[in-house]
N, C-alpha and C positions, 0 to 999 in steps of 0.2 A: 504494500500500500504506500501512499505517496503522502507523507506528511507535511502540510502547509503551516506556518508557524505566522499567527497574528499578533503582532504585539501589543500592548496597550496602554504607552504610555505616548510614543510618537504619534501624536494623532492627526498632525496639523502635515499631511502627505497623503499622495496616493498608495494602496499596495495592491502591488501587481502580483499578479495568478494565486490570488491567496484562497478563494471561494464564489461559487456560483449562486448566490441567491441574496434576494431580499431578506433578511430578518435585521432585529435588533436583538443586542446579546445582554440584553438585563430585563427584567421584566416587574411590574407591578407599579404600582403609585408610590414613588417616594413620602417618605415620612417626617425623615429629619432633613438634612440639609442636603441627604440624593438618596441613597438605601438603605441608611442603618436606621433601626427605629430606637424610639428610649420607652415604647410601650412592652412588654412582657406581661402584664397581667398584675402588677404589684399595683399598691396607694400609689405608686408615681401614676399611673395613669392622674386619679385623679387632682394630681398637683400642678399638671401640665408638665411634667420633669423638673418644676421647682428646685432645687437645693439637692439636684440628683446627687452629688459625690460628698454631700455634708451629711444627709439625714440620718441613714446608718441608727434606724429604728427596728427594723427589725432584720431577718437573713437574708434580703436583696442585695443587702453592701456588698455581699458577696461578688455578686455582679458590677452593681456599679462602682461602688471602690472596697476593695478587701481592708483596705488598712482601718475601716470600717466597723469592724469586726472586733475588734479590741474593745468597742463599747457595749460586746452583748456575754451575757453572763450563761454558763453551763452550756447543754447542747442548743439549738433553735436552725426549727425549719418551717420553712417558708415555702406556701405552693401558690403559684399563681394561674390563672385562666382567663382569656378574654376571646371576643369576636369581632371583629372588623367588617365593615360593612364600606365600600369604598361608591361615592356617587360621581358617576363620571361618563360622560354620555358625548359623541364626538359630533358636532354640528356641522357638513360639509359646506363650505361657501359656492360663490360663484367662478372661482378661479380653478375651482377642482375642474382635472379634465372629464368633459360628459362619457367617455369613453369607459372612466372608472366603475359606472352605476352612482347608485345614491342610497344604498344602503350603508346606514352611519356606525354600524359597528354594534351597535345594543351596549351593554353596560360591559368593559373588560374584566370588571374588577369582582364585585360583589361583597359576598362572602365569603371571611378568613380567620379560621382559627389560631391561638398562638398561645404564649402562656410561657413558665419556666418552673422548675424547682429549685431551690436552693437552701445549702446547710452549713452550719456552722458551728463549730466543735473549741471547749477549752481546753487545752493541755496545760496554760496555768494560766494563772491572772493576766500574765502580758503573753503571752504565745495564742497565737488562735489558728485552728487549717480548716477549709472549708471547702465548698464545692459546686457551681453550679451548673446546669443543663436549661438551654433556652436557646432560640432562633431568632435576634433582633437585624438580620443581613436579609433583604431580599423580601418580595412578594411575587406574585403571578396575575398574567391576564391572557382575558382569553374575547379575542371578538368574532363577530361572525365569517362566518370564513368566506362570505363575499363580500366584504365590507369593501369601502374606495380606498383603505388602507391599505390591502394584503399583501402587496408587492412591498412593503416594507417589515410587518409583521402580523400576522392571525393568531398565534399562540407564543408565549413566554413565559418562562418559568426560571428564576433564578433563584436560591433559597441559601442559608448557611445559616446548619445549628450546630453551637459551641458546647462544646464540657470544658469548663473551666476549675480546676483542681486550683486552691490560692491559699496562703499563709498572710496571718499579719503578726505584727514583733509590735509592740508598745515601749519607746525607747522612753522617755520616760512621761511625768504625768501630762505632760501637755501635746506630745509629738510622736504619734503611731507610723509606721510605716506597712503596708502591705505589698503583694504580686499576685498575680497570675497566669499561668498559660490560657493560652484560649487556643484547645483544636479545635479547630471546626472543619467539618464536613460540608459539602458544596455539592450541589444538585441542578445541571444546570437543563433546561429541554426547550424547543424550539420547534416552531413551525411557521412555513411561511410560503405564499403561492408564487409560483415563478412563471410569468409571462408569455406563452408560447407565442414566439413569430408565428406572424398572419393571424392573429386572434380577430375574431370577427369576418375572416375571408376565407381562410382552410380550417380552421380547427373555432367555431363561432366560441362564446361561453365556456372555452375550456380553459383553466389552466393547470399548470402542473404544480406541482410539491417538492419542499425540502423539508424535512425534517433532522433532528439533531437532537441528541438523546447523549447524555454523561456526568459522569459528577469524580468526586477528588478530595484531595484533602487538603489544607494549610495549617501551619501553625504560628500564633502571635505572641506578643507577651503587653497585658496590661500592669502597671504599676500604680501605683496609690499612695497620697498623705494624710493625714489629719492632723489641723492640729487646732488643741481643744481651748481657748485663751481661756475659759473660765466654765463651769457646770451648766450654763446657758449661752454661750457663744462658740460656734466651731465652723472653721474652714476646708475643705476638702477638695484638692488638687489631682487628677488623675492623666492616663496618659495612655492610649492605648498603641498600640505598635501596627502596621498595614500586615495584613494576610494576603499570600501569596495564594492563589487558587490559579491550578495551570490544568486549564480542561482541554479533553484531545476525543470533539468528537467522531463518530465516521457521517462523512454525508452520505444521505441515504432520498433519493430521488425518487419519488414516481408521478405517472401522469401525461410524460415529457412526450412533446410533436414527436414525429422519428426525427425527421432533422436536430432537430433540437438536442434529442437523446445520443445522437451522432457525434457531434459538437461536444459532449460530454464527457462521452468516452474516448472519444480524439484526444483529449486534452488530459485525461487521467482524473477528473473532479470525480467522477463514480464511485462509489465506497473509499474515497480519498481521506485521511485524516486531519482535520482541522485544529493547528495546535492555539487554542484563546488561553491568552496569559493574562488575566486579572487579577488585579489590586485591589481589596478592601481596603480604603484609606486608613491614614494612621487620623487619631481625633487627639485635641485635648480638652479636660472641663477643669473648671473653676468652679464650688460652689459655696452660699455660707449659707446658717442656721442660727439664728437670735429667738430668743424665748424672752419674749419681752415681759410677759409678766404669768401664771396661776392660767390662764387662760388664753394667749396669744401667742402665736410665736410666726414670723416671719422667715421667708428661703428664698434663695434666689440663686440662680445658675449665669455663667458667659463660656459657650464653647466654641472650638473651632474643629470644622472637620477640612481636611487636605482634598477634596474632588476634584482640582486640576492633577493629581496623578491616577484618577479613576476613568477609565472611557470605553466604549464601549464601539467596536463598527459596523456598520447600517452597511450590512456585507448582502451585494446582491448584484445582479445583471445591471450597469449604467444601461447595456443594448445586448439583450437577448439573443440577437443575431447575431455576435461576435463578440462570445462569454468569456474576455478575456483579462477585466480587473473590475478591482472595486475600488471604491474609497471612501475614507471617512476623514471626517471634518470636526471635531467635536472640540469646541474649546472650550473643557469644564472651567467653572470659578470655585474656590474654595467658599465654603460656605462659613456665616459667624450664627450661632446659636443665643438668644438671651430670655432667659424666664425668672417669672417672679409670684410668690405665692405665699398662703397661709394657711398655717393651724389655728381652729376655735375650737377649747373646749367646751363642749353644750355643757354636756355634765361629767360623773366621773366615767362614764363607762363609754363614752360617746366622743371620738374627736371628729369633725368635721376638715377637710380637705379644699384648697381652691387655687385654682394657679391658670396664670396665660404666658403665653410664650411665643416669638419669633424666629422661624429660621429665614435664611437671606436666601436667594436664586442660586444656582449652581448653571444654568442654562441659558442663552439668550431666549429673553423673553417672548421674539417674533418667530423664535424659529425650533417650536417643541418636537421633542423625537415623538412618533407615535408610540414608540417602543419604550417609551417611558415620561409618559404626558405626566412631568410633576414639577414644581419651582417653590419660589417661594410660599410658604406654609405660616398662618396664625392657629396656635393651639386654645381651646377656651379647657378646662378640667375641672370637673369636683366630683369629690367622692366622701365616705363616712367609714368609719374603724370603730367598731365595737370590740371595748376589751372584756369578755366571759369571763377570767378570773384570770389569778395572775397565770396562767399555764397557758391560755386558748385566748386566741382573738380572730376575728373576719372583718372583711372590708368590701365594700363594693366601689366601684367608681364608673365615670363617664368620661368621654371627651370629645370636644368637636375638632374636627381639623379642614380649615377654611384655606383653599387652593387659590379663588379667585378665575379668572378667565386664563386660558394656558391657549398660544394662538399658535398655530402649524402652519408652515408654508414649504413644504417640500417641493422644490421644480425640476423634474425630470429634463433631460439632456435630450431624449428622444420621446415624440406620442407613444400612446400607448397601442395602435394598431400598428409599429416599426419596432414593436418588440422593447421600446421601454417603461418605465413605470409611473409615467404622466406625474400630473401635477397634482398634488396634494396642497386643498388649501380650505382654512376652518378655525374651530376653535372648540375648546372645554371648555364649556359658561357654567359657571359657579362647582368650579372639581371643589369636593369634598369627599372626607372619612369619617364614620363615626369607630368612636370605641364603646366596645361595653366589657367589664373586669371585675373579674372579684378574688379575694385572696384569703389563706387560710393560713393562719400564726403558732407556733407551736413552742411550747420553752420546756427544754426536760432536765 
């Protein structure tokens, strides 16, 4: 087999004989500031990600910062659960070429489960190791498979769920340190329709198919501070490292004009291997925690994630008729994250949750990938934590996440009856996600 090797940090070139089709290689509604989410099912939902790397109440630290961990007493585990409900619906304009149809895609997103566990162990007062399992990398979508998109992508699936094994060290009463590995595993799958020259004159309403089926493993390391100024005031600093995910799928064709299919195998793309080298960027967070008094207490986050070394190529036929490069053009921006939120205690058994939050664009604004229609994001959160006694507590939470208009203008080099993949041009009018989350606390 003939291994073609994409890279994905040079994006700003063409590459030549690297793959024969439309798709894009990430898939779902971005969350935070491109794929990584800060939802997993914990009260962070409904904090809006508030004081993610401060709060370190209960075994999420684990996650969000291990050094965290040094503030919880005996064993404590943590199970979290949510559902995602992604609103996102594509509105063809009048630029889109009429040859495309006008069937807008239907929703890609829907519904999506997610969630994490995680645990935390003393071995003495200041040593603590822990553990967590959760998938905050990646979503899916899925549109109709004649949509005026599909020459760029009909199906995507990108995913990475992490086991993070982590220790923290309490150096002394005011300044913890923690780590951890984070494997993760990566699932990557694809589908996308590929244009048969003469569409509408030899072969009408047909096209053919790429599919792309694989998954991999990377490995990162996140690190973590806290440090505690006083019994109501603490800061929490983390840092997560980029994961390498190097997926090698085989393209796998069917459908194909015979010419078409000719042209294929001429050239060796047929069961050829596709080597995608992606980045999960490296992020950092900043976050504090004030308890201002018996009843109040204040959190707030500032992060950055690296998305100009993340990219992804809109690998596909420029001209069907002579399948002979691709290109991608993708100049990510690194993204800034900033949230701010509160705790109210109603009563004693009862804290109340609430937080909004901003992430920045990653994307130009005029010109969204269909393959991942997501940018700039407002988070709204609130949620409620009942403590059952001191052993048992639950929590449920909400969150809206407000997209805004996301506009497309993709323009094809060639029409779409010459074998290329016409013009794309539209908009997401009001993309949104909802969350729904609830969590379950355990101290042994």
């Amino acid at each position: 087999m003939t291994k073609h090797q994409v890279g994905m940090r040079g994006f700003k070139r063409t590459i030549v004989a690297a793959a024969v089709a439309a798709t894009g290689l990430v898939s779902g509604n971005a969350l935070a500031g491109g794929l990584l989410l800060y939802e997993v099912g914990t009260a962070d939902v409904g904090l809006a990600s508030a004081g993610y790397s401060a709060r370190a109440q209960d075994a999420a630290t684990v996650f969000t910062n291990p050094a965290g961990m040094t503030r919880l007493d005996g064993s404590q585990l943590t199970l979290g659960a949510q559902l995602l409900y992604g609103d996102l619906k594509f509105s063809p304009a009048n630029g889109t070429s009429p040859d495309l149809g006008t069937n807008n895609g239907g929703n890609p997103i829907g519904w999506f489960p997610g969630g994490g566990v995680f645990f935390s162990h003393s071995i003495s007062p200041d040593l603590k190791v822990g553990i967590a399992a959760t998938g905050n990398f990646g979503l899916a979508l899925k549109y109709n498979s004649d949509w005026v998109g599909r020459y760029y992508v009909q199906e995507a699936t990108l995913i990475g769920m992490s086991v993070l094994p982590s220790i923290a060290y309490r150096v002394n009463q005011n300044l913890s340190l923690g780590a951890s590995l984070n494997v993760m595993y990566g699932k990557l799958k694809q589908q996308v329709a590929i244009n048969n020259p003469g569409r509408g004159i030899i072969r009408p309403d047909t096209d053919g198919q790429l599919d792309l089926d694989n998954s991999t493993w990377g490995i990162g390391v996140n690190l973590g501070a806290l440090y505690e100024f006083s019994p109501a005031t603490r800061v929490g600093f983390t840092w997560n490292s980029q994961v390498k995910l190097d997926f090698e799928p085989t393209l796998n064709f069917s459908g194909l004009a015979p010419g078409m299919q000719a042209l294929v195998n001429a050239r060796g793309f047929n069961n050829a291997v596709l080597g995608i080298n992606m980045t999960v960027p490296q992020q950092l967070m900043l976050s504090g925690f004030h308890q201002v008094n018996d009843r109040w207490a204040v959190l707030g986050s500032v992060g950055w994630q690296q998305w100009s070394k993340f990219g992804y190529p809109e690998i596909g036929f420029v001209n069907s008729g002579n399948p002979n490069s691709i290109t991608a053009d993708l100049d990510y921006k690194d993204t800034w994250h900033f949230a701010l939120g509160g705790q109210y205690r109603v009563s004693q058994p009862w804290l109340l949750n609430f937080g909004v939050a901003y992430d920045s664009g990653f994307q130009n604004n005029g010109h969204i990938s269909p393959a991942l229609p997501a940018n700039s994001q407002w988070r709204f959160g609130i949620g409620a934590q009942n403590e059952i006694s001191k052993n048992f507590s639950w929590g449920l939470a909400a969150e809206y996440v407000y997209g805004g208009t996301l506009d497309v203008n993709n323009q094809g080099q060639l029409p779409v009856t010459l074998g290329g993949r016409g013009d794309l041009v539209g908009s997401y009018n009001n993309a949104a996600v909802y969350f729904i989350a609830a969590n379950l606390n355990w101290k042994f």
